[in-house]
N, C-alpha and C positions, 0 to 999 in steps of 0.2 A: 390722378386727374378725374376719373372716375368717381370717387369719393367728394371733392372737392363741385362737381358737375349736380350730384345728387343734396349736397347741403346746401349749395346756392338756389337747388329749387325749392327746398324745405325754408329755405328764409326767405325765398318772395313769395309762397305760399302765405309766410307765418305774416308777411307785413302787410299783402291783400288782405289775408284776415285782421290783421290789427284794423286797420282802417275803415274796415266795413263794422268792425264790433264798436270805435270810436262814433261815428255816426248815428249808430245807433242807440248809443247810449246817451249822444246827449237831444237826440229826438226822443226818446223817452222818458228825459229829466221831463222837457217843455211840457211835454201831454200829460204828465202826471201834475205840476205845476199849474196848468192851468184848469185840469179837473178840478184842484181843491179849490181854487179859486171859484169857479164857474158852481159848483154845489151849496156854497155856501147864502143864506138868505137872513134877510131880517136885519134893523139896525145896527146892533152887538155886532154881529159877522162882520157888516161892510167898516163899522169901525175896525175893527180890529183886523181887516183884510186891506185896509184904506192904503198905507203906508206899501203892503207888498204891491200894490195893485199900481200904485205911481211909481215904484222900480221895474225898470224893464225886464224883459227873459232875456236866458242869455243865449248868448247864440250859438248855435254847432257848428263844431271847430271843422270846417272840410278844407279848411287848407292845409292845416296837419294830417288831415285825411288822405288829401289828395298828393302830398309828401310822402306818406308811407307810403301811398298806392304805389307811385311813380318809382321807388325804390324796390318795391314786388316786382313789377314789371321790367324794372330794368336786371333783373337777379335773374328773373325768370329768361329772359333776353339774354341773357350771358351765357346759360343754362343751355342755350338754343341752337347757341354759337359752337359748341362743344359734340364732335359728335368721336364716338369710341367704339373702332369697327374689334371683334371677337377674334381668337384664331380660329382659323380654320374657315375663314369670311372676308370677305373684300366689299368694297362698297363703288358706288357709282352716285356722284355729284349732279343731281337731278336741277335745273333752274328753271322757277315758275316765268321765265318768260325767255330764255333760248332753247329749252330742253333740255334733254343726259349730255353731260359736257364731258369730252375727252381725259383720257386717263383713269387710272383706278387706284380708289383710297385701300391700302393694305392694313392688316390690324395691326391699330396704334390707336394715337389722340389725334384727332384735324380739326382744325376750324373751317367754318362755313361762314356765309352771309346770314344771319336770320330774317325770317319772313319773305329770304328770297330762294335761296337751296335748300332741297332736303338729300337724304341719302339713301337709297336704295341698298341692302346689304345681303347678299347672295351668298349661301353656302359652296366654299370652293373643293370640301371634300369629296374623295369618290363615293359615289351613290348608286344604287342597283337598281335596275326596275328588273322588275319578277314577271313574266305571265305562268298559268296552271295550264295543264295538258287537258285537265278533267277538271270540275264541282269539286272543291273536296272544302265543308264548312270550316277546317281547322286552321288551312292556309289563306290569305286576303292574297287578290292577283288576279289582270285580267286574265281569260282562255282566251287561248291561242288555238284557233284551228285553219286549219290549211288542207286546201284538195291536192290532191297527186294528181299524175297523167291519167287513170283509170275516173276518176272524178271523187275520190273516196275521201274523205274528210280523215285527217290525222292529227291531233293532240300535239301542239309541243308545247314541252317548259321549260322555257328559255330566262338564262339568264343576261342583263347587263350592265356590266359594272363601268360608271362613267363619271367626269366631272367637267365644270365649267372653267373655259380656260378663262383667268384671271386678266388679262390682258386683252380680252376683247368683249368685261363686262359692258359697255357703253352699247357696245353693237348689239349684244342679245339682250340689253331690257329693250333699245329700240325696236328691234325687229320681230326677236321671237316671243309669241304665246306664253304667260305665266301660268300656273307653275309650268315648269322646261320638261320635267320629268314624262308629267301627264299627256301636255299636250304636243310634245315634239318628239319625242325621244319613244313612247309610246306606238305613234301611228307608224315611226320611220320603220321600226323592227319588225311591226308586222306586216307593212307592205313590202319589204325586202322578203320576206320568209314566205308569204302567198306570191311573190313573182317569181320565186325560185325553186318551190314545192313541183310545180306541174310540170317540170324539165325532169322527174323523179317519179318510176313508179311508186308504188306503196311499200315495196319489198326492198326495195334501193335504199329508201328510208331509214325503214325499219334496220337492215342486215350489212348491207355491202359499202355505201356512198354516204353515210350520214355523217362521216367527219368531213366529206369534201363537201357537202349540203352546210355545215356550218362555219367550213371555213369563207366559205364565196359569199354565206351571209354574213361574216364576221369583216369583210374585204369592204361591200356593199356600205353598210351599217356606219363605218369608221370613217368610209368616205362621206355621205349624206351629211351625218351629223357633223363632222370637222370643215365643215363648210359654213358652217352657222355657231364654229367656234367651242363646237361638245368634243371632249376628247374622249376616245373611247379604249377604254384599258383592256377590255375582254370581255368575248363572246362565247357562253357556256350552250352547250344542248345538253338538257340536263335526262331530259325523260320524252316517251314518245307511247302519244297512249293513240290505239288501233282500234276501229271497228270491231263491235264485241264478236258480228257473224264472220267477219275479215281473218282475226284474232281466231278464232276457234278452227276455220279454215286452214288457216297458214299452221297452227299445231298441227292439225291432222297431215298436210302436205309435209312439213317439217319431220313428224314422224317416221312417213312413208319414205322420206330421203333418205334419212337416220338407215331407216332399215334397208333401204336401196345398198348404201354404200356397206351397211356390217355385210351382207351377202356379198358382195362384191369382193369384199377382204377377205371374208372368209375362202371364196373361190380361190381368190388368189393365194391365199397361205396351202390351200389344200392343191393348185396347181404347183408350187415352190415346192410343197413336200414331195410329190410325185416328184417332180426333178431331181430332189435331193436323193430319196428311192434310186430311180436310173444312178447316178451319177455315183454311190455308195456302191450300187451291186456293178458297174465298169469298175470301179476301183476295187472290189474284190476280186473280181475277175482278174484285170491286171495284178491283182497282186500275190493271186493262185497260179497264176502260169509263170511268172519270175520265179514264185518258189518254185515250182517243179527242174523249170530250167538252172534253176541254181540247184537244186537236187544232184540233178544228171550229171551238173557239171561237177559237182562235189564227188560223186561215184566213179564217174572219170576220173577224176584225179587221184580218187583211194584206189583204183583198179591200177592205175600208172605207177602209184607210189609202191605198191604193194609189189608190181610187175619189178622195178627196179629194185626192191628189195629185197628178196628172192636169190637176187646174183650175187647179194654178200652175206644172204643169213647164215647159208650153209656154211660158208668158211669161217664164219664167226660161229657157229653154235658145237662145229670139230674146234675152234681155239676156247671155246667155253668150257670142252667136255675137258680137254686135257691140262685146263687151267683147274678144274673140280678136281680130275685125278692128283695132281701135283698139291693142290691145298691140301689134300685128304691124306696123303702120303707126307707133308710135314707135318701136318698136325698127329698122323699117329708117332711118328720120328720126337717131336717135341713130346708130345703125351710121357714116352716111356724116356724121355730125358728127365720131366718132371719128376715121376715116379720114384728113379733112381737116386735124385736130388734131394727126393722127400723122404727116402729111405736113410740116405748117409744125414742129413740135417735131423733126421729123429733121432738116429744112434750117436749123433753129436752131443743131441740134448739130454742124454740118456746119461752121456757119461761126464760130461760138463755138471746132471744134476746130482750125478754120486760123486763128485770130487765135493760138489761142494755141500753136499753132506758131511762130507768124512773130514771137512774145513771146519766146521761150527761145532762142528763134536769136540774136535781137537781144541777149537778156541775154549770150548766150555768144559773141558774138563782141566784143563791151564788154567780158566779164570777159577776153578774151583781149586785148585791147586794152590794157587795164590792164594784166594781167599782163605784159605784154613790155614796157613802156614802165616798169614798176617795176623790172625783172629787166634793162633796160640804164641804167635811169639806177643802182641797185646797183652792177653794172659797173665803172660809168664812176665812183664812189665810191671802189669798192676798187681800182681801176686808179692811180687820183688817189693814194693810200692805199699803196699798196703802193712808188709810186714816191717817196714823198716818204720811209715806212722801208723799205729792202729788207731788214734784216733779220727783219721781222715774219712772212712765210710759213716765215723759218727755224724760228721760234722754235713757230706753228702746230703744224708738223711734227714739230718737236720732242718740242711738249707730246702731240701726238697719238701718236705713237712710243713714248714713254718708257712707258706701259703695259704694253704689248704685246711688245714688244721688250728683250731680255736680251743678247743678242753681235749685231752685225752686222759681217759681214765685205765690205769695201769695196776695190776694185782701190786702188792707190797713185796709179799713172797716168790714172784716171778724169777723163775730160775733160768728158762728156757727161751723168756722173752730178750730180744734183742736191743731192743730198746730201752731197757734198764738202765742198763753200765754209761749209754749216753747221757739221758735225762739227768743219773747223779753226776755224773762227769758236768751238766752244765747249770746247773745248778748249784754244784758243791760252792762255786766262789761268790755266789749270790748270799747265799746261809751261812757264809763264815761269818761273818759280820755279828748275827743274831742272835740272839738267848739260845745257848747250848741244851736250854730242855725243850726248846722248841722241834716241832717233827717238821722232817724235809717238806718242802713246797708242795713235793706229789703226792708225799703221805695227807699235807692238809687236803688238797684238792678234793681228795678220796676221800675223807675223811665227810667235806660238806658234802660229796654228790651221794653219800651214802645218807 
């Protein structure tokens, strides 16, 4: 709508100007038309002007003119009709002949009457007015200063955060001062805070009362202006600025308190210590004479127990003596029992180890016994054995040999050698076979190793 609001003014804009460029341009045909006309002199000319001169000029078209006007104008009128209040803004329907008319326009699109209402449109957001304690060029804000009960001028900088209630814009463009800020909202805050400064010393202010100082202007404040339709959300003290001799005073006083009250503790912790002192040496004291008295009574009672005991140590320490005698009298009794035990058990051992001496002797002159009477009756087996084959040690030898043994080289004429009569013995049936002038296997052997 918006959009729509702004090109219908662009086009009775465009059409007032068409209209006024139409007029002008055709009043500027005419004067240019009748300049050449009016310049010109001399027979030649008027002939040859004769003919424009009896056609009329033409006329300016203002009724097309006054066509487009009426259509600017009514675009524009349309335009007029359309009013589009913002968020955060409400508006108030103003009429040039009853006044602010009841109710309030919220953001959206409205129509109006043109050329008979307007609309007034009033920020409904919260808004702060600020004052400074002090000058200071960095921050903009009235000063606020206020006397106390002594008469002494004190700085506040207050804050207040407020808005317009939406529902009673009619009544505050009627009634209240524009802007609302400045001229209502303004005066209310600081005559509440100067009528309620001088119930308050300076030091009230400053230290002890200054949140109840702002609540009762916070109270004050919310009332005033909701009366005229201002809601007020909150009442801030923000700062409090003191006479500078005031200020230098109250530190020095401040000081002197300061150190009023360390003295004062300190006293007091140094009178607590002395208490604790007394109170420390009673309770040594008490607890020195319990021990004592627990002493005495402990000796008491060793002296009683001791007294009591006395009446049986004796007959206990005569069953002691003749319980030592009697231990001492078995133990020498067992002693020479032992002794006697250890005598007969060694001469046991003595001859338990010459039996069995004279056991192993005996075993080993039997197994030698055996042994040699096995080892020739063997003997006289393989003796028996050997003499019934004699070629059977050859053949022994033989097998034993053949292992071990690759070339042996053996005399020819060996008489004494043992190993003769075998070799030809095993060989003999090898060489039958072969040329009779050939020499035995071992004669060759010999024969090459030589």
């Amino acid at each position: 709508m918006l959009a729509l609001k702004y090109l219908l003014m662009i086009l009775g804009v465009g059409l007032f100007g068409s209209a006024g460029a139409l007029v002008a341009y055709d009043i500027f045909l005419a004067t240019q038309l009748r300049r050449l006309l009016g310049g010109r002199a001399g027979g030649e000319a008027t002939r040859e002007v004769g003919p424009l001169a009896a056609r009329p000029f033409r006329p300016v078209r203002a009724r097309l003119a006054l066509q487009l006007a009426a259509a600017g104008a009514l675009a524009i009128l349309i335009t007029q009709m359309i009013v589009v209040i913002p968020d955060g803004a409400a508006g108030v329907r103003i009429s040039q002949i009853s006044g602010a008319r009841p109710g309030t326009l919220y953001p959206g699109v409205h129509l109006i009457t043109p050329l008979v209402d307007s609309v007034a449109i009033y920020d409904t957001r919260e808004q702060v007015y600020t004052t400074l304690a002090s000058e200071n060029p960095k921050l903009k804000g009235d000063i606020l200063n206020v006397q106390a009960r002594e008469g002494l001028n004190v700085g506040l900088a207050v804050s207040v955060r407020y808005r317009l209630d939406s529902k009673r814009l009619d009544s505050i463009h009627t009634n209240l001062p524009q802007p609302v800020g400045e001229q209502v909202v303004a005066p209310v805050v600081s005559t509440v805070y100067r009528q309620l400064a001088p119930n308050y010393i300076t030091r009230e202010i400053f230290a002890t009362k200054r949140e109840e100082l702002r609540t009762k202007a916070a109270e004050a404040i919310t009332a005033r202006l909701a009366s005229d339709g201002i809601l007020v959300r909150e009442v801030l003290l923000r700062d409090l600025q003191l006479p500078a001799e005031y200020a230098k005073g109250l530190e020095g006083l401040l000081l002197k308190e300061q150190e009023n009250e360390r003295l004062g503790t300190e006293q007091e912790i140094k009178q607590k210590e002395v208490k604790i002192a007394e109170l420390e040496a009673e309770a040594q004291k008490s607890r020195e004479v319990k021990q004592a008295e627990a002493q005495a009574q402990v000796r008491v009672l060793q002296a009683k127990a001791e007294a009591d005991a006395m009446q049986y140590t004796l007959p206990l320490k005569q069953k002691q003596i003749e319980q030592t005698k009697l231990e001492a009298q078995a133990r020498k009794e067992a002693t020479l029992e032992n002794a006697e035990a250890a005598a007969q058990a060694k001469i046991i051992d003595s001859k338990a180890e010459v039996e069995r001496q004279k056991n192993l002797a005996d075993a080993e002159a039997n197994r030698i016994r055996v042994t040699a009477a096995a080892d020739a009756e063997r003997m006289k087996y393989e003796a028996s054995v050997l003499k019934q084959n004699p070629m059977l040690i050859q053949k022994i030898i033989a097998e034993r040999l053949s292992d071990k043994l690759q070339i042996m080289m053996v005399p020819i004429d060996g008489k004494n050698f043992f190993a003769n009569d075998v070799l030809r013995s095993a060989f003999s049936s090898v060489g039958s076979g072969d040329d009779p002038d050939d020499p035995p296997p071992v004669q060759r052997k010999s024969q090459r190793r030589q």
